[in-house]
C-alpha positions in Angstrom: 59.4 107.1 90.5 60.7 106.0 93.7 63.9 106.0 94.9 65.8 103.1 97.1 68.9 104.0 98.9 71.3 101.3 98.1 75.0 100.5 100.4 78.0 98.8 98.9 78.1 95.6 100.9 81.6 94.8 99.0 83.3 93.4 96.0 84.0 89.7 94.9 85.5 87.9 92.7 82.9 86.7 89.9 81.9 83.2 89.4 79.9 83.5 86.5 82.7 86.0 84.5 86.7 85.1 84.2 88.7 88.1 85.4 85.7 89.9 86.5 84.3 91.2 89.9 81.1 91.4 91.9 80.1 94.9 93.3 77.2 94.0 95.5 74.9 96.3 96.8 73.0 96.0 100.2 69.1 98.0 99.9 69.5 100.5 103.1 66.2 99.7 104.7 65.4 95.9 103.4 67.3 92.7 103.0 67.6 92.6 99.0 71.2 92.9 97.7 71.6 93.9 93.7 74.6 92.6 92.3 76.1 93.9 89.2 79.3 91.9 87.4 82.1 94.9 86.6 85.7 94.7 85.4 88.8 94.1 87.4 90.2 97.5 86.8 86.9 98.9 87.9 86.6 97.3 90.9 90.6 97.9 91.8 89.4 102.2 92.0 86.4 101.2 94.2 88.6 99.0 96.6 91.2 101.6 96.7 88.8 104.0 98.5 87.0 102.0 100.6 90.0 99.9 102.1 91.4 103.7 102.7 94.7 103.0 100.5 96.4 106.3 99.2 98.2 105.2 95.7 101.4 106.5 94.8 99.7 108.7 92.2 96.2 110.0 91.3 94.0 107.3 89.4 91.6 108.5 87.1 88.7 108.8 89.5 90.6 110.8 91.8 91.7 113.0 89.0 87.9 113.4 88.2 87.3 114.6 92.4 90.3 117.0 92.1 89.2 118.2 88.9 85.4 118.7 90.3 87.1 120.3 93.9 89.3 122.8 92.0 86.2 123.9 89.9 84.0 124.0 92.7 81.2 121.6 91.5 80.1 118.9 93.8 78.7 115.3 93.3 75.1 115.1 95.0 74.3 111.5 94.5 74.9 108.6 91.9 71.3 106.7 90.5 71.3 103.4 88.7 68.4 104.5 86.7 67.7 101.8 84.2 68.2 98.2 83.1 68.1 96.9 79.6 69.1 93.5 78.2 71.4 93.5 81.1 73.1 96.4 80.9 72.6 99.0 84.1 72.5 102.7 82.8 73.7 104.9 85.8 74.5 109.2 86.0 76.1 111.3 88.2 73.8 114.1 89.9 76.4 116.8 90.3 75.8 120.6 91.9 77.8 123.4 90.2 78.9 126.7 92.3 75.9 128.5 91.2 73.7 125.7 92.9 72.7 124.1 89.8 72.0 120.8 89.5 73.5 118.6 86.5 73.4 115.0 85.2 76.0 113.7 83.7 76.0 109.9 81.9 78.0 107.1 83.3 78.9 103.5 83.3 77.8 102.1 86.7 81.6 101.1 87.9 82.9 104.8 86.9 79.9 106.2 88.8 80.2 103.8 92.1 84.3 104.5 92.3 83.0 108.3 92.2 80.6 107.7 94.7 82.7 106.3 97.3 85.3 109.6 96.7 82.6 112.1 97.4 81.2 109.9 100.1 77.6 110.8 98.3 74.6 107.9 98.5 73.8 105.6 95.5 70.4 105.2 94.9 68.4 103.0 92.0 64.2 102.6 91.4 62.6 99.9 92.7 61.4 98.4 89.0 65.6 97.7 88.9 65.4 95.9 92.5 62.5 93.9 91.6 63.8 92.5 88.2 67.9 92.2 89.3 67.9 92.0 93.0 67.9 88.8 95.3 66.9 88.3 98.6 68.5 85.6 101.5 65.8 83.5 102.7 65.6 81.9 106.1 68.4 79.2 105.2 70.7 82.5 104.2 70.1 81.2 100.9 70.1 83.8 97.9 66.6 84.4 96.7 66.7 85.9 92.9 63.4 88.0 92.6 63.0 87.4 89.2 63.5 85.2 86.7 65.7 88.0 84.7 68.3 88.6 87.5 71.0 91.2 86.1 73.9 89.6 88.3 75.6 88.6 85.1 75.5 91.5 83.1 76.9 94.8 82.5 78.8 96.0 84.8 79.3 93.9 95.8 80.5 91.8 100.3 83.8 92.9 101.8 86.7 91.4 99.1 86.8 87.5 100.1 90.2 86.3 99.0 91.4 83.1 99.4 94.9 82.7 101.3 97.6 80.5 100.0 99.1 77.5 101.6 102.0 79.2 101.9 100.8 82.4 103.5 99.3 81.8 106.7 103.1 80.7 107.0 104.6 84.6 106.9 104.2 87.2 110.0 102.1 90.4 109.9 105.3 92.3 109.2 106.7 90.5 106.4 102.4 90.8 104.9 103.1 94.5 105.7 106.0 94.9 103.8 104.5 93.0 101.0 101.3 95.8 101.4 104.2 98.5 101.0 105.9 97.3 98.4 102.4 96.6 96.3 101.5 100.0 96.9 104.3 101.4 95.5 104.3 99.6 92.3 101.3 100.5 92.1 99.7 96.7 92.1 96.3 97.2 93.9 94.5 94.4 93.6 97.7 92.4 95.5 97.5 94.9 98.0 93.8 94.5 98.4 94.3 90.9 98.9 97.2 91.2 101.3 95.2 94.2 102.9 92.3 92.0 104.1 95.0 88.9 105.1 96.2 91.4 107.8 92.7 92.2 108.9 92.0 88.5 108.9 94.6 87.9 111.2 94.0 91.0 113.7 
């Protein structure tokens, strides 16, 4: 079965789920996007890694990479390899220090936030890009390819917050210090937010 290389375009919040997130994919060599609905805790350890923050202590995906590191086993890839009743089934494809290859099951969130530690490519079959993907059409208007779309289901867009009123108000060093001070009480999704306020205004 083929393969299709996908890129995490970003997270969102969800418009279709209360409390949840977006984790939208970009295809690598097309224009459809597969969007899969995940939790906010979930999307908090992808965030984490691919806005670079370091938290005051391991979470539990980067106890997973330190566990893998001091037994010397390696994740290869992540594949989304199946989609039913909405729910995507994804595994880990991991190499052990004798060169052997192992799967190992996972939700899709776990597996992404894994992904993005060992800097290894997510991949999914084209069957799952055909029946869950969408596509922008000329307008920039999102295309769904089918009439079963998997956008709402189980378990991404850089994270699109909305400022306050109030926040444009403060300088970059008192947004800092709020980033500092969210970091170390460990509160990742304000510091995610506050994170991309500072990029906004650089």
């Amino acid at each position: 079965m083929k393969k299709v290389e996908l890129e995490i375009a970003g997270l969102s919040y969800s418009h279709t789920q209360s409390g949840a997130y977006a984790l939208v994919f970009n295809e690598a060599e097309g224009n459809r996007r597969l969007p899969i609905i995940i939790g906010g805790t979930e999307a908090q350890a992808i965030a984490i890694e691919l806005e670079g923050m370091t938290p005051s202590r391991p979470l539990t995906h980067d106890l997973f990479k330190s566990f893998a590191e001091e037994f010397e086993f390696t994740v290869q890839e992540v594949l989304i390899y199946n989609l039913i009743e909405g729910i995507f089934f994804s595994k880990l494809i991991c190499r052990n220090k004798e060169g052997n290859l192992i799967e190992i099951d996972s939700r899709t969130s776990d597996a992404v936030a894994i992904a993005v530690r060992f800097a290894c490519p997510i991949f999914t079959y084209e069957f799952i890009l055909t029946s869950a993907g969408i596509v922008l059409d000329d307008d920039g208007e999102e295309q769904s390819l089918s009439d079963s779309s998997g956008a709402g289901s189980s378990e991404s867009v850089p994270i699109e917050i909305e400022e306050s009123e109030s926040t444009p108000q403060k300088s970059i060093e008192e947004l800092e210090q709020e980033l500092n001070e969210a970091i170390e009480a460990e509160d990742y999704e304000k510091a995610s937010q506050l994170r991309d306020q500072i990029n906004s205004r650089n």
